[in-house]
C-alpha positions as CSV (number, residue, x, y, z in Angstrom):
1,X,-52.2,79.5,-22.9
2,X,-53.5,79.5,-19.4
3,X,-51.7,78.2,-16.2
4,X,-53.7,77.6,-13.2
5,X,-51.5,78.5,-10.1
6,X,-52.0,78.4,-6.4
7,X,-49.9,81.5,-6.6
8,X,-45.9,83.0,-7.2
9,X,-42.8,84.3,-5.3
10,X,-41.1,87.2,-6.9
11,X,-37.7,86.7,-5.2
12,X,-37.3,83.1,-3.7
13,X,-34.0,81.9,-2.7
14,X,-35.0,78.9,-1.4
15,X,-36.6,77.3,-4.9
16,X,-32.9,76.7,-6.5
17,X,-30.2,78.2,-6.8
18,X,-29.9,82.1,-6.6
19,X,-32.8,84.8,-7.0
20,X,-36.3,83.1,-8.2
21,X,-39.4,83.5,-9.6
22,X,-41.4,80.4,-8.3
23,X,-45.0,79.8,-9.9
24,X,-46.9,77.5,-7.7
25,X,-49.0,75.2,-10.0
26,X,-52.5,74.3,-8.8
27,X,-53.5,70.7,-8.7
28,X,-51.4,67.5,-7.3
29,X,-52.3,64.0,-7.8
30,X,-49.6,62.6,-5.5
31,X,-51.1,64.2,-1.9
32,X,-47.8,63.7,-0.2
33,X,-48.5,63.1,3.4
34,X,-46.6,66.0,5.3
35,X,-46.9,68.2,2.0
36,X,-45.6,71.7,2.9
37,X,-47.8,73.0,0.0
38,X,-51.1,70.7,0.7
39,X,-53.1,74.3,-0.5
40,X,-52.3,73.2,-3.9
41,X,-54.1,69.6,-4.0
42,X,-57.2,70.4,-5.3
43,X,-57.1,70.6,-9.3
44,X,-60.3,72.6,-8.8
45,X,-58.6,75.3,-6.2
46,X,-56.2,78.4,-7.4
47,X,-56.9,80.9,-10.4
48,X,-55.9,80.9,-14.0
49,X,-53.6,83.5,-15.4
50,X,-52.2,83.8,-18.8
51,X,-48.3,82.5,-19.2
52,X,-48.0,85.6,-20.9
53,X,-48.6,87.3,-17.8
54,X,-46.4,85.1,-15.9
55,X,-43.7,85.7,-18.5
56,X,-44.2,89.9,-17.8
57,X,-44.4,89.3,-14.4
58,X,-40.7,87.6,-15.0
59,X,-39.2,90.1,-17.3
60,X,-40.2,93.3,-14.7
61,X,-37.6,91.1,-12.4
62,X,-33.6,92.4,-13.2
63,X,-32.2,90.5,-10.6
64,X,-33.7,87.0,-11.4
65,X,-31.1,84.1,-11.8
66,X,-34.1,81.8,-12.9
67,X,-37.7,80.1,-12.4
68,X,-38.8,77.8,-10.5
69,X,-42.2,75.0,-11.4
70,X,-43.3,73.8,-8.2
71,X,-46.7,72.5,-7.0
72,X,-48.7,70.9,-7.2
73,X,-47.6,68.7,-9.7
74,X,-46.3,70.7,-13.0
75,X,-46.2,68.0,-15.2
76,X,-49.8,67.8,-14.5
77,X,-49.9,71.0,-16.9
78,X,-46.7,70.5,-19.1
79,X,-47.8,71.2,-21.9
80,X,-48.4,75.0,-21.1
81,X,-45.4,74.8,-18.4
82,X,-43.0,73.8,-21.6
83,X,-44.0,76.3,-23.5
84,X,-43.6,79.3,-20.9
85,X,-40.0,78.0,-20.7
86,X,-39.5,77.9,-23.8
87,X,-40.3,81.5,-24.1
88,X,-38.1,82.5,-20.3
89,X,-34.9,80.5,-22.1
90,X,-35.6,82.8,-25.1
91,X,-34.7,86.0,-22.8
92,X,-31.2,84.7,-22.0
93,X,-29.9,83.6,-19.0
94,X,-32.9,82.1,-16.8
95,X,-32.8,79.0,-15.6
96,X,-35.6,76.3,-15.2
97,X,-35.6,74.2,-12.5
98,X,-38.7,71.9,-12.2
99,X,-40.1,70.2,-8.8
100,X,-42.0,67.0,-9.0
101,X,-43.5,64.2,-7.0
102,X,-42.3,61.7,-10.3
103,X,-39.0,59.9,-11.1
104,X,-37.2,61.1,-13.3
105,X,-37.5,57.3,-14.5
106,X,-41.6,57.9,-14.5
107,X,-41.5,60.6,-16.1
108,X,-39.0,59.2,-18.9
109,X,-41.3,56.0,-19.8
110,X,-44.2,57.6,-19.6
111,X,-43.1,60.2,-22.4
112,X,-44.4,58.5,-25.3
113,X,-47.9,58.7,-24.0
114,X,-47.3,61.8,-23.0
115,X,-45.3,64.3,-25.4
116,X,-45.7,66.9,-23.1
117,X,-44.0,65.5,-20.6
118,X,-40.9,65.5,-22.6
119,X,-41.2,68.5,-23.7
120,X,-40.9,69.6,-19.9
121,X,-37.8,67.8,-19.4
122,X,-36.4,69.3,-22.3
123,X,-36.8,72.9,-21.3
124,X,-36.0,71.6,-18.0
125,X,-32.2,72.5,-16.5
126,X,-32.7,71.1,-12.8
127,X,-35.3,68.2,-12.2
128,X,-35.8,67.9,-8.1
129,X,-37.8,64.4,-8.4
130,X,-39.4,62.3,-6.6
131,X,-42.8,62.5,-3.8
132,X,-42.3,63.7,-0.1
133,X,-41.1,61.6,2.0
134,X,-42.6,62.6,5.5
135,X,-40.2,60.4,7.1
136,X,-37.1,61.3,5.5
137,X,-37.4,64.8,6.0
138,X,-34.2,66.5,6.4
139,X,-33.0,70.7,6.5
140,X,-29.9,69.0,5.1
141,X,-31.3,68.6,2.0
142,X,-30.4,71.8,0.1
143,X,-33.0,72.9,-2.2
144,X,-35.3,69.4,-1.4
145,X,-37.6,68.1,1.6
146,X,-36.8,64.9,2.0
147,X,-33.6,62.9,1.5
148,X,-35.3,60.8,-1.2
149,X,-35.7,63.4,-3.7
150,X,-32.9,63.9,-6.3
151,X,-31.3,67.5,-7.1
152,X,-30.8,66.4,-11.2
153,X,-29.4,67.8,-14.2
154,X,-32.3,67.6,-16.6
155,X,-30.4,67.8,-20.2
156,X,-27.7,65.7,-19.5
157,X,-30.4,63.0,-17.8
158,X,-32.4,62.9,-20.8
159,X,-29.4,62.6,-23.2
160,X,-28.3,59.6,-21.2
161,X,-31.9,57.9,-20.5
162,X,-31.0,58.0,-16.5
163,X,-30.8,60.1,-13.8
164,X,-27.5,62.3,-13.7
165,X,-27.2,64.1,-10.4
166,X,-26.4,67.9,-10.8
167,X,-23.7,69.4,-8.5
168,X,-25.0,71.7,-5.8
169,X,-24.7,75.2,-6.1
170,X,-22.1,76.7,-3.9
């Protein structure tokens, strides 16, 4: 299945917690004013490349503590995002975290219409929801841009149908 992406990081450390793999999707609906990825808008911008390829890409990596689906908007492409994580939890110890300009609470009633939404939460392990918020920008904000966005835990939020913050990595 194809992903289009504005493009990846082999080694983040600033996309979650640890060493990264960060695959920028291509296309955002939410055009956050102040976006520090604004490249990434246009649905029609970017290249397509195989999650096979992505999932290579990720395996030639030893040192990876996890990857990272930011944006652009990922759950504009969950299906094919759900199923490349499916396929990274399969090699053992990567993490997912997921960035979005949703809620959490969006995302969660929206799911019925859109099965593949859940099925991004659930291969989700860290949700970091919610749009840009120019004017709450903060550098205090470990892992986020703005002091609106929540740092969640993803399983434990969808077994209790509402956002459960996840502790901060040391």
């Amino acid at each position: 299945m194809n992903i289009r992406i504005a493009g990846t990081v082999n080694d983040s450390i600033v996309d979650g917690a640890g060493y990264r793999f960060t695959i920028f999707t291509q296309g955002c609906p939410h055009r956050c004013p102040g976006c520090h990825n604004p490249q990434t808008h246009d649905f029609n911008g970017g290249t397509d490349i195989s999650s096979e390829e992505l999932l290579q890409k990720i395996k030639t990596n030893p040192l990876l503590d996890g990857v990272t689906f930011s944006g652009g908007e990922p759950f504009e492409q969950a299906e094919a995002l759900a199923e490349l994580a499916k396929e990274i939890h399969a090699l053992g110890d990567l993490d997912i975290v997921t960035y979005t300009g949703y809620t959490f609470e969006q995302l969660l009633k929206d799911s019925d219409q859109k099965p593949a939404w859940k099925a991004l939460l659930e291969q989700t392990d860290i949700l970091i929801d919610g749009p840009f918020d120019e004017s709450r920008k903060s550098y205090e904000v470990r892992f986020r841009g703005s002091s609106n966005q929540r740092y969640l835990d993803a399983k434990e939020s969808l077994r209790q149908g509402k956002a459960v913050p996840a502790p901060l990595p040391e």
